[in-house]
N, C-alpha and C positions, 0 to 999 in steps of 0.2 A: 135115362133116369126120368120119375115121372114128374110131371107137375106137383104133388103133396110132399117128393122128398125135395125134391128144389124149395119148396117153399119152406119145410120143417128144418131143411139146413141154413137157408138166411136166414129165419128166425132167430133160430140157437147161435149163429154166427153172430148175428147184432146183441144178443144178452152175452154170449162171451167178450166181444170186443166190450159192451160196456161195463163186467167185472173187472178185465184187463187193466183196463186205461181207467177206472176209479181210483181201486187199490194202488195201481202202478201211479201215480199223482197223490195219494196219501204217502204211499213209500216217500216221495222224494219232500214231502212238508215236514215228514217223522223223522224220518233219514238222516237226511242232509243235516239239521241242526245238533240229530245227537253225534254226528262224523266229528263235526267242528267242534263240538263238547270233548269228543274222546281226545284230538288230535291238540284243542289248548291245553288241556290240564294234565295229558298225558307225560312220561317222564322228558322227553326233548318237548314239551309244548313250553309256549309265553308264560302261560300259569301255571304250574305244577302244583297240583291237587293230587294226590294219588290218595287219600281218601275217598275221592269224587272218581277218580275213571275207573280203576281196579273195580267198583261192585259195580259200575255202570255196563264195565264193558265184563263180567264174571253175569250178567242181569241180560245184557242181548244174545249171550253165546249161551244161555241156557235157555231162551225163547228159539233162537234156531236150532237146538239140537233137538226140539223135540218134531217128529214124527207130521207132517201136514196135517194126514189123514187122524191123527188122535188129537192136537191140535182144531180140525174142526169140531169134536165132539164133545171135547173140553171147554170149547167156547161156546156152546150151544145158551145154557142160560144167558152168557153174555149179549151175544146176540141177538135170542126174544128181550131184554130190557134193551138193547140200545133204538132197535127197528122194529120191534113189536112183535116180530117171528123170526122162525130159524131155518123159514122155507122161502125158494126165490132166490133172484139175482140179488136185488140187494144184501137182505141177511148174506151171503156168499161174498158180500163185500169188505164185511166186517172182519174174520179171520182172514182172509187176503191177506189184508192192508194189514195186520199184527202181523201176519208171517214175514210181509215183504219188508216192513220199516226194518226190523235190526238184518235181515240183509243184505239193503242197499246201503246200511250206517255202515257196515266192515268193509264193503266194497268201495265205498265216497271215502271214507278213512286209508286204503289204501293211497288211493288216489293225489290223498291232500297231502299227504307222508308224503309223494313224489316229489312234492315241489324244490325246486334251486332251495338250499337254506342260505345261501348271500341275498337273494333276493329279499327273504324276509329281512335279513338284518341290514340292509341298505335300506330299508323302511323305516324299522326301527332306526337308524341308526339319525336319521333325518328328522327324527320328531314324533314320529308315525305312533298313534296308538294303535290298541291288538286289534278293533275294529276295522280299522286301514287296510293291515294286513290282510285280514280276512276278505274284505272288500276288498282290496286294490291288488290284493296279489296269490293270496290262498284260491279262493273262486275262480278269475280269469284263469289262471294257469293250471288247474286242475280239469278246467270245462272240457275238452276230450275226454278224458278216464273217466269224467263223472259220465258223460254221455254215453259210453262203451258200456260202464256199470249199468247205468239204468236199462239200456237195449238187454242186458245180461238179465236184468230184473224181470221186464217185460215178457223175454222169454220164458223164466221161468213161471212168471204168474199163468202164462197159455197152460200151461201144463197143471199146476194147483189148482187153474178155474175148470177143467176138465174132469181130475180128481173131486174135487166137490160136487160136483154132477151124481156122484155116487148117494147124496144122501140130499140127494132137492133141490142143489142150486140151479139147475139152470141150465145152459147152453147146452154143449157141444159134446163135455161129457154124459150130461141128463141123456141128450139124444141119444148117444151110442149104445147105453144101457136098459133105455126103455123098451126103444124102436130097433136098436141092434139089436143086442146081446138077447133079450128078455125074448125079442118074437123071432128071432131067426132069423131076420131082415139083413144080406149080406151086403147089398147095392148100399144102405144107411152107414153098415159099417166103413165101406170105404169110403163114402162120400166124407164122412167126419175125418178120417184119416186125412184126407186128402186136402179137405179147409184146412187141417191142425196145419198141414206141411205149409202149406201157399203161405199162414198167417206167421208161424216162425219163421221162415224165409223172409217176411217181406218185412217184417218188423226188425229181422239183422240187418238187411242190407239196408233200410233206412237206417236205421242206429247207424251204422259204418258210413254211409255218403255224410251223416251230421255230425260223426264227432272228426270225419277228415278237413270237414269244410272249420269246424272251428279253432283244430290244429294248425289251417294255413291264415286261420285269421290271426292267430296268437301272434305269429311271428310277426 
């Protein structure tokens, strides 16, 4: 491999990791709170609202059913007003992190659904407000599954920030379409193959050593 695809693939490697791990760290700010929203007000939540979760959660599952790739194109004005352009890692950041928040919110909602429900009500049952709970016993005891969820997340964002490549964001898919597919360059194409693979592998089996190590911390 020569010195220019070494360099064009750490390149494109450092702008995907930094699409990855933006959006994938939005996912879990956007996430996470609206999980805890779906799972109090839901019908076995503390609050039952079902005015509030029914369009909330009818509002995320109709943002994940749509398509990435039309989803980025959709958001295009969105994101020339939020970052000024619709070209670049950045702009690439902004539909990400809309695709990934609702779902790692169904995957973290999975997750907090698992918990003991005596636990919860041995909290309540002590004084505990919903706060508490959420604090002291929804979070800690869900920390695995969320961890498993977001490694889930991560993975898939490698693959959406690849997809966007297709229309100027950036990394790893940019490269394979420019410098592969576009010139015939077949050394480019497996080279990107080959980062995709090493970087989902590495980002599972980390995800997996950290939510083993926080399963044996629970106990």
């Amino acid at each position: 491999m020569s010195r220019l695809i070494l360099d064009l693939l750490l390149r494109a490697t450092a702008e995907t990791l930094e699409m990855v791990l933006a959006s994938g760290l939005l996912a879990v700010i956007g996430g996470l709170p609206l999980a805890v929203l779906m799972m109090l007000t839901g019908p076995s939540g503390l609050c039952r609202m079902p005015w509030l979760s029914r369009p909330l959660g009818l509002l995320i599952d109709a943002v994940r059913a749509v398509p990435f790739i039309i989803l980025l194109v959709l958001l295009i004005p969105f994101t020339r007003y939020v970052v000024g352009t619709s070209l670049g890692t950045t702009a690439a950041i902004v539909p990400l992190a809309i695709a990934a928040i609702p779902y790692f919110a169904r995957i973290a909602e999975v997750s907090l659904r698992e918990v003991d429900p005596g636990l919860i009500d041995a909290v309540r049952a002590m004084g505990g407000t919903r706060w508490m709970v959420v604090r002291y016993v929804l979070l800690p005891e869900s920390l695995p599954g969320l961890i498993s969820g977001f490694t889930v997340t991560l993975v898939t964002l490698v693959g959406a920030s690849a997809m966007a490549g297709a229309i100027g964001a950036g990394g790893l898919g940019d490269l394979a379409i420019r410098y592969g597919y576009q010139r015939f360059n077949t050394p480019v194409m497996l080279g990107v193959v080959l980062v995709l693979i090493v970087l989902v592998t590495g980002l599972q089996a980390l995800g997996n050593v950290c939510s083993r190590t926080a399963r044996h911390g629970s106990r």
